[in-house]
MIDOSE-1310 file (N, C-alpha, C; in nm, 2 decimals, decimal comma, always signed):
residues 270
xxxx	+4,53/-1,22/-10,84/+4,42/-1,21/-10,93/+4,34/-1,08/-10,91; +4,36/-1,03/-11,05/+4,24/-0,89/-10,97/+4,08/-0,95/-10,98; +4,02/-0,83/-10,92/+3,84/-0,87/-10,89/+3,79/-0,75/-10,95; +3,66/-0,77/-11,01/+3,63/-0,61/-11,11/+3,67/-0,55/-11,06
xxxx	+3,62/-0,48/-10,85/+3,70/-0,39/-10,85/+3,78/-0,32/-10,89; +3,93/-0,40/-10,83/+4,03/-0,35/-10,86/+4,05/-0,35/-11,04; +4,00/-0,40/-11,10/+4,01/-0,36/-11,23/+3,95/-0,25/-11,21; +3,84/-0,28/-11,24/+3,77/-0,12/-11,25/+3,86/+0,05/-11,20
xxxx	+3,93/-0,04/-11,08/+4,02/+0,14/-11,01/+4,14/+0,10/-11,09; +4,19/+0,06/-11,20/+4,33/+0,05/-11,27/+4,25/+0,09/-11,37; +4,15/+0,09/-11,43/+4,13/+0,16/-11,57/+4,09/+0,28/-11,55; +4,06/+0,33/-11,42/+3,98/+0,49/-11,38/+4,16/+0,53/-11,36
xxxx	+4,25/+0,51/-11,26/+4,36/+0,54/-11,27/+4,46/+0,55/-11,39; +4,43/+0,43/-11,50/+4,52/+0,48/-11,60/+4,44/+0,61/-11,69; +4,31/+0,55/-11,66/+4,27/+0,67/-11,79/+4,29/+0,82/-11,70; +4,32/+0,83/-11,60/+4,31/+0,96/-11,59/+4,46/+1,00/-11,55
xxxx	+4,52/+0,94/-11,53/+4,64/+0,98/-11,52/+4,75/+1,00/-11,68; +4,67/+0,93/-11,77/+4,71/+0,95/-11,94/+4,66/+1,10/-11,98; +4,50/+1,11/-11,92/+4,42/+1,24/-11,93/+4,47/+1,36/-11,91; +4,56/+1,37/-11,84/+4,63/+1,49/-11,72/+4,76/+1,48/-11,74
xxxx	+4,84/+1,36/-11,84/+4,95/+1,35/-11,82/+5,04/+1,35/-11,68; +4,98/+1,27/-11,63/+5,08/+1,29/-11,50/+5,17/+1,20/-11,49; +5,26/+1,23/-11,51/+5,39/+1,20/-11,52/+5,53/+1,25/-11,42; +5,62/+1,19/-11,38/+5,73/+1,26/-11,35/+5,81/+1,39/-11,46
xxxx	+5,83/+1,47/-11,34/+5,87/+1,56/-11,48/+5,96/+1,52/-11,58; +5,95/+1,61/-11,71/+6,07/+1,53/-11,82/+5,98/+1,43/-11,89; +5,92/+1,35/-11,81/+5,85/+1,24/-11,88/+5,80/+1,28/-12,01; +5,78/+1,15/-12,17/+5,74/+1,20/-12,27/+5,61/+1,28/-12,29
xxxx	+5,55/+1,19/-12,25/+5,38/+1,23/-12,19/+5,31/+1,33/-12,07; +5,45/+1,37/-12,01/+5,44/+1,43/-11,87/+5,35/+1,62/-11,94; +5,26/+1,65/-11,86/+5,22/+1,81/-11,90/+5,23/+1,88/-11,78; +5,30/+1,99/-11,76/+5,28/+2,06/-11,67/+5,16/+2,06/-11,57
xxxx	+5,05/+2,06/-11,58/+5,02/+2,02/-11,48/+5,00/+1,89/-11,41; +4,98/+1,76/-11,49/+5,07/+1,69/-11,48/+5,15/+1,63/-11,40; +5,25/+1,68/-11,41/+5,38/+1,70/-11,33/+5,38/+1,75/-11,21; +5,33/+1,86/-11,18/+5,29/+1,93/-11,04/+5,18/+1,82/-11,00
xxxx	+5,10/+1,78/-11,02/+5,01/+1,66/-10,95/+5,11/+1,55/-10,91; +5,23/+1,52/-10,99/+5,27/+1,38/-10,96/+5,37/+1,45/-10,84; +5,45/+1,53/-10,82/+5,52/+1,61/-10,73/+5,41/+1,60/-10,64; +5,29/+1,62/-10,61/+5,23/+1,62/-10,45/+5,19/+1,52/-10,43
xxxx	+5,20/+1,40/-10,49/+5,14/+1,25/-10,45/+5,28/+1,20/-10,38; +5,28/+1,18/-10,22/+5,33/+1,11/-10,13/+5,41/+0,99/-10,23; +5,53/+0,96/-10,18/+5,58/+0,84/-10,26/+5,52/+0,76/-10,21; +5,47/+0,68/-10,18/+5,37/+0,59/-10,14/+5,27/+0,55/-10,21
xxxx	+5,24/+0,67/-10,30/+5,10/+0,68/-10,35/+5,15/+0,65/-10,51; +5,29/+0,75/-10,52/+5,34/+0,71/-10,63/+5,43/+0,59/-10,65; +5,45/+0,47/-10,58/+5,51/+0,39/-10,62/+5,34/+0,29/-10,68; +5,19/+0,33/-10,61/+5,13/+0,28/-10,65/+5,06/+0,28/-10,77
xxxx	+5,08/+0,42/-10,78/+5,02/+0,46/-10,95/+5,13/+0,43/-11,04; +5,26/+0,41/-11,02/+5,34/+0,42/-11,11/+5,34/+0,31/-11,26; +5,29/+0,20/-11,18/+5,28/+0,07/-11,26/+5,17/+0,07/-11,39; +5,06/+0,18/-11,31/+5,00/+0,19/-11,39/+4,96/+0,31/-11,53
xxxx	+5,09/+0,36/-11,49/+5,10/+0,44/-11,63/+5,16/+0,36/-11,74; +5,19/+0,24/-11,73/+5,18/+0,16/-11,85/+5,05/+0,03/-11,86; +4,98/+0,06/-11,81/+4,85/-0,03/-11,79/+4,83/-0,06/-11,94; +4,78/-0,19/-11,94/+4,65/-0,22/-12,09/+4,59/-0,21/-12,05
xxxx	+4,51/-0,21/-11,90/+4,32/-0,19/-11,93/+4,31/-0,06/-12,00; +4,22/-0,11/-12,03/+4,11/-0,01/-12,11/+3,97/-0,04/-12,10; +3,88/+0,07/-12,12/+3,74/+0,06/-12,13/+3,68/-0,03/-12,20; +3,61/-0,11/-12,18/+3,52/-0,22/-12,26/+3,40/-0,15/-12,35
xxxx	+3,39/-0,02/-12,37/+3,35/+0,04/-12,49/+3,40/+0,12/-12,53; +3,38/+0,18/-12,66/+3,48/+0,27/-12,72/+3,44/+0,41/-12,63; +3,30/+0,50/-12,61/+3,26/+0,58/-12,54/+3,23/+0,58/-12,42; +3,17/+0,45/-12,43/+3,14/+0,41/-12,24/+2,98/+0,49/-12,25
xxxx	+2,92/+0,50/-12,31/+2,81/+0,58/-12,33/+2,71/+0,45/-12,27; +2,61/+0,47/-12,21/+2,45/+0,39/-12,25/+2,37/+0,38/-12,34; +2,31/+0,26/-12,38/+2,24/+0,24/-12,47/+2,12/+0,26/-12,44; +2,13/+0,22/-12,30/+1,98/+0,22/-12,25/+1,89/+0,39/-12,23
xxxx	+1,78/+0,36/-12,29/+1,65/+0,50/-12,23/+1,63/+0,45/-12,13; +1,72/+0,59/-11,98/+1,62/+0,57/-11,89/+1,48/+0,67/-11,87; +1,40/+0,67/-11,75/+1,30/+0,72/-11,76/+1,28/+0,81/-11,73; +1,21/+0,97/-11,75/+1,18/+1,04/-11,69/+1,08/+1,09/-11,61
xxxx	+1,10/+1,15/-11,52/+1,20/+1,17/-11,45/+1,26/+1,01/-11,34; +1,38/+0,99/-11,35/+1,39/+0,82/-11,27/+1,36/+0,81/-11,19; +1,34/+0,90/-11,09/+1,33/+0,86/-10,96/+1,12/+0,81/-10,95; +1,11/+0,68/-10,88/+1,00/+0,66/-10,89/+0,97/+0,57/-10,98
xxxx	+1,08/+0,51/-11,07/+1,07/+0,43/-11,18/+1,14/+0,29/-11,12; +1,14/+0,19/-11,25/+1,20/+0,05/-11,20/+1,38/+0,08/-11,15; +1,43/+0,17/-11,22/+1,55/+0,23/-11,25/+1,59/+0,29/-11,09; +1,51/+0,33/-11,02/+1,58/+0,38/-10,86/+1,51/+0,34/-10,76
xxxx	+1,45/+0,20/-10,72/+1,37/+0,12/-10,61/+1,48/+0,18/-10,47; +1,57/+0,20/-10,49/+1,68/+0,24/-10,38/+1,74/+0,34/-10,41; +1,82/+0,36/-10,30/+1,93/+0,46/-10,30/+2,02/+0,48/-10,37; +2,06/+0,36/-10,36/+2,18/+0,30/-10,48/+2,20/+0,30/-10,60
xxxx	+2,05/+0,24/-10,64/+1,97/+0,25/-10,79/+2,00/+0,38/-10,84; +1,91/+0,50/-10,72/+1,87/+0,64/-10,83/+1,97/+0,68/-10,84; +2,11/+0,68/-10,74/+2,23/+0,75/-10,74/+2,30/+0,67/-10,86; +2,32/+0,58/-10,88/+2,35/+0,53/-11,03/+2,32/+0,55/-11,16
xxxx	+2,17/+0,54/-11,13/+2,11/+0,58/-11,23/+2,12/+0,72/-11,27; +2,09/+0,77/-11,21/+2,08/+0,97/-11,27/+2,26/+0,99/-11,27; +2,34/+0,97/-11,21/+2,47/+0,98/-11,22/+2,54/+0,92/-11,31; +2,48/+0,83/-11,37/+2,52/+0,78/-11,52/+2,45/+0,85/-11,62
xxxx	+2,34/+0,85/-11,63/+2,30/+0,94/-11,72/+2,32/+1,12/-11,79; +2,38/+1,19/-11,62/+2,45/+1,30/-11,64/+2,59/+1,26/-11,73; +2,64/+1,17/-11,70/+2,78/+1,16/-11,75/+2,77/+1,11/-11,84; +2,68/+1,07/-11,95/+2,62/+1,02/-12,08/+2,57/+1,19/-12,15
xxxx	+2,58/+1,32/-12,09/+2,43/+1,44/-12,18/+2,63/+1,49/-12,17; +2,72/+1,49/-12,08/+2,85/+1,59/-12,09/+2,89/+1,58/-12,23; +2,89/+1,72/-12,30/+2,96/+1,74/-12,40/+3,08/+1,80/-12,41; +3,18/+1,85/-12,32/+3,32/+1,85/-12,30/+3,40/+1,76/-12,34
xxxx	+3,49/+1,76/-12,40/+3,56/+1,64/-12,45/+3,65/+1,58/-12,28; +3,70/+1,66/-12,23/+3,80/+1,62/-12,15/+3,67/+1,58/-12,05; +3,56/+1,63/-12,00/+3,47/+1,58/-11,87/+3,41/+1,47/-11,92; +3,37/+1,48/-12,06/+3,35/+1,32/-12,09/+3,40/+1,20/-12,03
xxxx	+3,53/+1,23/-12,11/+3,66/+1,11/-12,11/+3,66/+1,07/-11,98; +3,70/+1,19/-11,90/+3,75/+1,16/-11,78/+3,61/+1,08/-11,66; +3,46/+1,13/-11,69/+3,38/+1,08/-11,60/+3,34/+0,97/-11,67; +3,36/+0,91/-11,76/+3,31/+0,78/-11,86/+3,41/+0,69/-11,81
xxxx	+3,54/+0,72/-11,80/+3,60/+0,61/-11,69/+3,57/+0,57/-11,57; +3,50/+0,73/-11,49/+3,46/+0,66/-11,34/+3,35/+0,56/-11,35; +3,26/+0,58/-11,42/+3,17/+0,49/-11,50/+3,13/+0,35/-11,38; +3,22/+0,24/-11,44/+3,21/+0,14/-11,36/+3,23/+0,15/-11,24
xxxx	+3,35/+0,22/-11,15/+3,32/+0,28/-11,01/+3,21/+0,35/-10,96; +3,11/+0,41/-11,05/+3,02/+0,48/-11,01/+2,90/+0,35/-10,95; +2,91/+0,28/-11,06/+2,80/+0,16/-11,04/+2,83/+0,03/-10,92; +2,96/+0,06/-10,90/+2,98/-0,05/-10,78/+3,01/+0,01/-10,64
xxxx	+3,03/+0,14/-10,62/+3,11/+0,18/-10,50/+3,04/+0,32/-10,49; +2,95/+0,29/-10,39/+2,83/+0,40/-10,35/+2,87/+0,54/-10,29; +3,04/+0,50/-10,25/+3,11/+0,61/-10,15/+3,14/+0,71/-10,27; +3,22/+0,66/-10,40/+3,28/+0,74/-10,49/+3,17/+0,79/-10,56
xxxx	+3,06/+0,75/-10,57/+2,96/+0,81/-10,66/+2,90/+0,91/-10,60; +2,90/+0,93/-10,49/+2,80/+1,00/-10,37/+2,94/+1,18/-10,40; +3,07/+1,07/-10,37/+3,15/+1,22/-10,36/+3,17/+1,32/-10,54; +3,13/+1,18/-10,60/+3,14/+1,28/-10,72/+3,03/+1,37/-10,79
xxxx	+2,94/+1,34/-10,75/+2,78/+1,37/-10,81/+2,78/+1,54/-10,83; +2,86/+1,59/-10,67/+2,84/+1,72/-10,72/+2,94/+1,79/-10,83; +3,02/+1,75/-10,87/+3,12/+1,78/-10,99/+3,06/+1,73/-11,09; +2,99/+1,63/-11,11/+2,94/+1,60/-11,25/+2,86/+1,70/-11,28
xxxx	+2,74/+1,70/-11,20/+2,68/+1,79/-11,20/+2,73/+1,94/-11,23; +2,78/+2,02/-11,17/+2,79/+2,13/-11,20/+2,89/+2,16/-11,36; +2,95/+2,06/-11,37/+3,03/+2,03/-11,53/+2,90/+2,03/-11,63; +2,84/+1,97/-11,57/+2,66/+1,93/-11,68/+2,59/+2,10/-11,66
xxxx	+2,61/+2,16/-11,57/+2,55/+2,26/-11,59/+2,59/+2,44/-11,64; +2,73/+2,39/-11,65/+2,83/+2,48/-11,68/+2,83/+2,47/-11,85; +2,82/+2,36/-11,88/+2,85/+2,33/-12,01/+2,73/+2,39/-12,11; +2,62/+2,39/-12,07/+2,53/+2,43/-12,16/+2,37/+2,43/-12,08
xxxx	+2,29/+2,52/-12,13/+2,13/+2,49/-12,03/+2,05/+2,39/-12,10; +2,07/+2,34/-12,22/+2,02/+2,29/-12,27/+1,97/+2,09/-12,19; +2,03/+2,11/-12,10/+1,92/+1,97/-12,00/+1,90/+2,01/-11,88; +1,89/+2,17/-11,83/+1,88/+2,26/-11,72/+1,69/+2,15/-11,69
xxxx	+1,64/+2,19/-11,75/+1,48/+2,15/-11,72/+1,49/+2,00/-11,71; +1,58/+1,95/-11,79/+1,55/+1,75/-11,71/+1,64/+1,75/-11,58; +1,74/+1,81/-11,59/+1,78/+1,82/-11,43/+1,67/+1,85/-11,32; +1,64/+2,00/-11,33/+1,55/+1,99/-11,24/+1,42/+1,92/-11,24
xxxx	+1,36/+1,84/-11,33/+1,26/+1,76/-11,31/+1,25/+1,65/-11,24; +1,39/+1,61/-11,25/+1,50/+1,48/-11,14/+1,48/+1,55/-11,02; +1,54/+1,67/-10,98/+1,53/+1,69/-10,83/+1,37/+1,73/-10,80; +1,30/+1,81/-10,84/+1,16/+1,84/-10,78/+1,11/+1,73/-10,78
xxxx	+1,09/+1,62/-10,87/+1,01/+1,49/-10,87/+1,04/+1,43/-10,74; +1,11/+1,40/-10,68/+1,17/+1,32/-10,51/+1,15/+1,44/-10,45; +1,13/+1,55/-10,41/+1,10/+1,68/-10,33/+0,93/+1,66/-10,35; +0,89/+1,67/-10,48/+0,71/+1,66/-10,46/+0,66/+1,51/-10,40
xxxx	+0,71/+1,40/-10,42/+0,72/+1,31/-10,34/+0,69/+1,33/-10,18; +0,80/+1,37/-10,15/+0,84/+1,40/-10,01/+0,74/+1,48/-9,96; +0,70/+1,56/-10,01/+0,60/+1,69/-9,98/+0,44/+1,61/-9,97; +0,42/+1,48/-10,07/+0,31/+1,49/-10,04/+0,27/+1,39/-9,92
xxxx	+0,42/+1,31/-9,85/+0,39/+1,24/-9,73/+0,45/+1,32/-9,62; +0,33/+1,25/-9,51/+0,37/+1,31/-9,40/+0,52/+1,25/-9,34; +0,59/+1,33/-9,25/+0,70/+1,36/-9,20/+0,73/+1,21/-9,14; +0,66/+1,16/-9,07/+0,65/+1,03/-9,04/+0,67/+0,91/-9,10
xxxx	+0,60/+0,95/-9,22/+0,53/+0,83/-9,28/+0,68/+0,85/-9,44; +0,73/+0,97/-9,45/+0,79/+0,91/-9,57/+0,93/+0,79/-9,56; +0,96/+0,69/-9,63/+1,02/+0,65/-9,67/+1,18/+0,65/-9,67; +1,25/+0,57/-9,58/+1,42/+0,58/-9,56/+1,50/+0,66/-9,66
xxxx	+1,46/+0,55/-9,80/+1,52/+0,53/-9,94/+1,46/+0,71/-9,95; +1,35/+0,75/-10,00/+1,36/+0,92/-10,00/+1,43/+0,96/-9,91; +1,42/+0,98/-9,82/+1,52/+1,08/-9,73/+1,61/+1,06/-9,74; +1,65/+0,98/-9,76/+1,81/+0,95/-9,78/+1,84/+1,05/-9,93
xxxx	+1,78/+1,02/-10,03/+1,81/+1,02/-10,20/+1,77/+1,23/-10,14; +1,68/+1,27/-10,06/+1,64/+1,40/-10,05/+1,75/+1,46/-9,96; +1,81/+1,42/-9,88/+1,95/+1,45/-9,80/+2,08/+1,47/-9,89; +2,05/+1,38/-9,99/+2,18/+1,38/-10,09/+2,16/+1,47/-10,16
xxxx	+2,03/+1,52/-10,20/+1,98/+1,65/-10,33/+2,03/+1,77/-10,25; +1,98/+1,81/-10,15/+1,99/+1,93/-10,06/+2,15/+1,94/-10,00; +2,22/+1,83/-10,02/+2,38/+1,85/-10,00/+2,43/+1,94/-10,14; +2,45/+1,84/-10,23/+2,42/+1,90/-10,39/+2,39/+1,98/-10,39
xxxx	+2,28/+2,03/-10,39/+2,20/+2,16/-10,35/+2,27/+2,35/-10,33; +2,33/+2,24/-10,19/+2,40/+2,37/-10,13/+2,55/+2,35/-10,19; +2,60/+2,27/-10,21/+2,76/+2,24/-10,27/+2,76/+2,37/-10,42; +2,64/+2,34/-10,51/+2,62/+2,42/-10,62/+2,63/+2,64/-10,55
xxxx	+2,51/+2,61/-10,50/+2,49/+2,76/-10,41/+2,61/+2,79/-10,36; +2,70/+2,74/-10,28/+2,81/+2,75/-10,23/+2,92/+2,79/-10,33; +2,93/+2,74/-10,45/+2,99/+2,79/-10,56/+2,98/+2,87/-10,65; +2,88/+2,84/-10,63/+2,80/+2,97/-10,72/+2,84/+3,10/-10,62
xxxx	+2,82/+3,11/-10,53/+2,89/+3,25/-10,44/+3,02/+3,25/-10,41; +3,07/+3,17/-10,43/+3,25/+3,21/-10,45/+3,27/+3,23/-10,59; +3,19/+3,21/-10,66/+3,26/+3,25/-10,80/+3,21/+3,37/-10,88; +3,09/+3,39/-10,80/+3,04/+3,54/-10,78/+3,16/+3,65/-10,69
xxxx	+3,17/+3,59/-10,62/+3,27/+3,72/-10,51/+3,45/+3,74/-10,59; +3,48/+3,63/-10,68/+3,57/+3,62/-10,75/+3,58/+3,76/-10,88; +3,44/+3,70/-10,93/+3,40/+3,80/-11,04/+3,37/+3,94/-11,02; +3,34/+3,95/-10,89/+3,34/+4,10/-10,84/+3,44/+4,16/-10,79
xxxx	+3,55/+4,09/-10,72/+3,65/+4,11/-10,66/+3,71/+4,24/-10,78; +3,75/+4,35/-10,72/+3,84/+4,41/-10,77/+3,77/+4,53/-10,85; +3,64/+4,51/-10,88/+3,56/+4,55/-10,94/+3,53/+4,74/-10,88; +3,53/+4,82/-10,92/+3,50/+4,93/-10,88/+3,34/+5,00/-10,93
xxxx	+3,27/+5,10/-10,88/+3,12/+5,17/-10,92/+3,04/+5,07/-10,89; +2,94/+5,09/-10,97/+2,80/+5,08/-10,92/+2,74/+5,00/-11,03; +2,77/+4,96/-11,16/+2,78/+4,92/-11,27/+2,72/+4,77/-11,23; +2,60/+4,75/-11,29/+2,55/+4,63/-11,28/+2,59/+4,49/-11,32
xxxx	+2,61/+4,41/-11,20/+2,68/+4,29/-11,24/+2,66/+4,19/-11,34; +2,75/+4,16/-11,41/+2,70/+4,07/-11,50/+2,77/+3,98/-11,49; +2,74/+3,81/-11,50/+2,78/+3,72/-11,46/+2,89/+3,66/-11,56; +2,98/+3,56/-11,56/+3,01/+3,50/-11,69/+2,91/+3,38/-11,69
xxxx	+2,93/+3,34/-11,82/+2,87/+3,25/-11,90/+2,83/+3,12/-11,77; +2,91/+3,04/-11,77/+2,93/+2,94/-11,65/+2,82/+2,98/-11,49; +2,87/+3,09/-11,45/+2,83/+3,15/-11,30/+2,63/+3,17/-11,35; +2,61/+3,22/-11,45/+2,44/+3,25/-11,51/+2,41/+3,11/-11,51
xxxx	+2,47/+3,00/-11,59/+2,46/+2,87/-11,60/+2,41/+2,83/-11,47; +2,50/+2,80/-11,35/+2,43/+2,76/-11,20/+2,32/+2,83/-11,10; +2,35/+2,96/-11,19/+2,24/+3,05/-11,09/+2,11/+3,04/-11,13; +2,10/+3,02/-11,25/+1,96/+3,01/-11,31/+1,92/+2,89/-11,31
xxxx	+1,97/+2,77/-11,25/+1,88/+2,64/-11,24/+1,90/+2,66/-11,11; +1,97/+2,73/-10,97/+1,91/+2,70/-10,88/+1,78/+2,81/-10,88; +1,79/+2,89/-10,93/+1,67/+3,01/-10,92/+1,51/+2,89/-10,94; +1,56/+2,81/-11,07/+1,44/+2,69/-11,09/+1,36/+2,64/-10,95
xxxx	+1,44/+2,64/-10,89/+1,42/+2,47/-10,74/+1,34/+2,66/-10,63; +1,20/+2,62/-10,63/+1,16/+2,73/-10,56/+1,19/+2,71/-10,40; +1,20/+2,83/-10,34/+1,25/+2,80/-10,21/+1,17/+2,77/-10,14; +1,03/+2,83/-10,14/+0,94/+2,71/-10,06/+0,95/+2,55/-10,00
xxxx	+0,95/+2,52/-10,14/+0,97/+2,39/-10,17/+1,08/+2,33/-10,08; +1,21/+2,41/-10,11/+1,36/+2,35/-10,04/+1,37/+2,38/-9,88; +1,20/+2,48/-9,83/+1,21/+2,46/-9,70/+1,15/+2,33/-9,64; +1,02/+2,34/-9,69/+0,98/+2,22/-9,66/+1,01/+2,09/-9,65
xxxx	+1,11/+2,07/-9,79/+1,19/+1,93/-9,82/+1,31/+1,96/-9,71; +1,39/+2,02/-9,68/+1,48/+2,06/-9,59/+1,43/+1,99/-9,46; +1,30/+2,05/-9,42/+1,23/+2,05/-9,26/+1,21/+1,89/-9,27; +1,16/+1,83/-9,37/+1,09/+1,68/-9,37/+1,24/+1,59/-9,35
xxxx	+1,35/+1,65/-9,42/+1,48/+1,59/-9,40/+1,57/+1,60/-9,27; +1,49/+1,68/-9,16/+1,56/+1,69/-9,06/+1,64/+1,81/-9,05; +1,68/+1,88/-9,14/+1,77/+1,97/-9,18/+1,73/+2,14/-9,16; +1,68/+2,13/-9,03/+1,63/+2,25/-8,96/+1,66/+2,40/-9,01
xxxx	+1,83/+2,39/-9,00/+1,87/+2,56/-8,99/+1,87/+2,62/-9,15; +1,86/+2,49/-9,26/+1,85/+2,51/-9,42/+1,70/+2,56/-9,46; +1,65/+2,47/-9,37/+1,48/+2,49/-9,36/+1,46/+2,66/-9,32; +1,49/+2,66/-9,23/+1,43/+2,82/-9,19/+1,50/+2,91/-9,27
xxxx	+1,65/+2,94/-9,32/+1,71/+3,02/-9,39/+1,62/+2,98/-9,56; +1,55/+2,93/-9,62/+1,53/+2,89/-9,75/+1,36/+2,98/-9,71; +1,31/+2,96/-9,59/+1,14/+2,98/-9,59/+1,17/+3,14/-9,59; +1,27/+3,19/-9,49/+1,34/+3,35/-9,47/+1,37/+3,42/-9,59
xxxx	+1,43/+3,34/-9,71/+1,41/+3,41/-9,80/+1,34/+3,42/-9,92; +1,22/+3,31/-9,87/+1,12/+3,30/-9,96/+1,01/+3,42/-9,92; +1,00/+3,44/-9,77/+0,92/+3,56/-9,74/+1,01/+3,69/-9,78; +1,10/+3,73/-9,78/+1,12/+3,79/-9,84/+1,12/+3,90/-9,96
xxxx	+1,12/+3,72/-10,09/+1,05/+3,77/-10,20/+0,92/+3,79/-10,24; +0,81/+3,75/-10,12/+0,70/+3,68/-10,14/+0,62/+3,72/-10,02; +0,67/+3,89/-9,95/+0,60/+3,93/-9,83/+0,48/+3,91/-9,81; +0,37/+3,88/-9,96/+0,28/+3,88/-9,94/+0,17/+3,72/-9,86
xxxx	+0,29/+3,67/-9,89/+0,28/+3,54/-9,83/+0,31/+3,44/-9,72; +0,37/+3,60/-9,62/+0,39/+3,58/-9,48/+0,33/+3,47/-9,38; +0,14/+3,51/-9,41/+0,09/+3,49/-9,32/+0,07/+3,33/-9,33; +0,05/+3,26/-9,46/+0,05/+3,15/-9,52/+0,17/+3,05/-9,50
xxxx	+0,30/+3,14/-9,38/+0,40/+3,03/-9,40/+0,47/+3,12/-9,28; +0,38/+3,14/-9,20/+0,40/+3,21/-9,07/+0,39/+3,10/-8,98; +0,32/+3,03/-8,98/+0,37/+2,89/-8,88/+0,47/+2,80/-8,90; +0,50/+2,75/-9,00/+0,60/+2,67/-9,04/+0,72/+2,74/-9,04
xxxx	+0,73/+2,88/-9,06/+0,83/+2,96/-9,01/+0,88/+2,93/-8,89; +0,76/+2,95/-8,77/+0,81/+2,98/-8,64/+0,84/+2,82/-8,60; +0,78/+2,71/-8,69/+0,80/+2,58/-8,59/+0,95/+2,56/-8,63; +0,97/+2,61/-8,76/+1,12/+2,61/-8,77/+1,25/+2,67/-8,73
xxxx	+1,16/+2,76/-8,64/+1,28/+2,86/-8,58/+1,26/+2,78/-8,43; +1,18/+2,69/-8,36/+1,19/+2,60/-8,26/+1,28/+2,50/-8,29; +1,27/+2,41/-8,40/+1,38/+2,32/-8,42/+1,50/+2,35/-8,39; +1,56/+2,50/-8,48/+1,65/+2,53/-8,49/+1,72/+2,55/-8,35
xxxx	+1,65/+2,64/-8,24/+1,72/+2,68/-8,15/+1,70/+2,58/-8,04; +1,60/+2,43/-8,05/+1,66/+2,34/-7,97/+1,76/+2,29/-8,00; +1,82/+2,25/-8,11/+1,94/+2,23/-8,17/+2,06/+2,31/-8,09; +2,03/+2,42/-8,10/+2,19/+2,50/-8,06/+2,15/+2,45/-7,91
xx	+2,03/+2,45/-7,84/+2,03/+2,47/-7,67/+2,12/+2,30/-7,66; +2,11/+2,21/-7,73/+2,16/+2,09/-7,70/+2,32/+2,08/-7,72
């Protein structure tokens, strides 16, 4: 007898293995890439998906969309009392704004795995995301009103005093965070790669997309939230390049500078 679960992982597996065509090569439905996917799945793996390239499940809506308005910004609302909650919540709702036909399809199947299995929602969040931000700016500002709202939160309790469920949900932003930054500079060094003179960079379409909402998330901010989250060495690299831009404002974040450069290097002496 299956249990939703495993329902749930036979309809994420069929729909996305129809999605991609993955197939044995030759197969009717098989696509080159495809085929190279099903070539590196261990036979082990493929005697387990195999069955399910002829699956009936199917999605119990036609789009898989929500009906529901949630609120803005959720976090702080009835919609995220937990961890669990906001990570569902805002992670469904990203995969409700995708206008890509294929990132639709394919994240509107994880859908019900997103809402029951806290491990697969947590590893996917940063792909949905950056799909949502690639695709268009036009929900760049409700995005970031989702992450600043739980950062101004954080900021306005002391270090002590905030809350599991935030730190946790603010640990998960500042991974995100840096997963985005992190891509965003390889796909920068891609686009330059090869490149010769002095000729002012210009980004493509996609790479301007992530760079201009993290430019949004001020770095002040992601020091502070960083330091309250424990996250020392992000803390002082984010406050470093906020003086920086902002020499003038040395002296005003000259202590929290140096208490952060104490964290940091009791860390390494341990």
């Amino acid at each position: 007898m299956f249990t939703p679960q495993s329902q749930n992982s036979s309809v994420l597996s069929s729909e996305v293995t129809r999605l991609y065509g993955i197939r044995e090569s030759g197969s009717r439905e098989a696509t080159p890439i495809g085929s190279q996917a099903w070539e590196k799945l261990s036979y082990h793996l493929q005697e387990i998906i195999y069955p399910l390239l002829t699956s009936k499940y199917t999605l119990s809506t036609g789009n898989n969309r929500s009906s529901v308005t949630l609120p803005s910004p959720i976090f702080g609302s009835d919609k995220a009392k937990t961890f669990q909650q906001w990570l569902t919540s805002w992670e469904c709702s990203l995969v409700d704004l995708l206008q890509g036909e294929r990132a639709s399809q394919v994240f509107s199947a994880c859908k019900p795995i997103l809402r029951r299995d806290t491990t697969t929602a947590i590893y996917l969040l940063p792909s949905i995301l950056i799909c949502m931000l690639c695709e268009t700016s036009d929900h760049h500002q409700q995005i970031t009103t989702q992450v600043l709202s739980v950062m101004n939160q954080l900021q306005e309790k002391d270090k002590e005093e905030a809350a599991l469920s935030i730190i946790s949900i603010e640990i998960k932003q500042l991974a995100v965070l840096d997963y985005l930054s992190k891509c965003a500079q390889k796909k920068r060094q891609a686009e330059t790669q090869g490149k010769k003179g002095r000729a002012a960079f210009i980004p493509s379409t996609q790479l301007h997309q992530v760079m201009s909402f993290l430019e949004k998330i001020p770095a002040d901010i992601l020091a502070h939230t960083s330091y309250k989250s424990h996250a020392y060495s992000p803390a002082l690299m984010h406050i470093e390049a906020y003086i920086k831009d902002n020499p003038l404002q040395v002296k005003e974040h000259l202590c929290f500078l140096q208490v952060s450069e104490c964290f940091v290097l009791k860390s390494i002496e341990r």
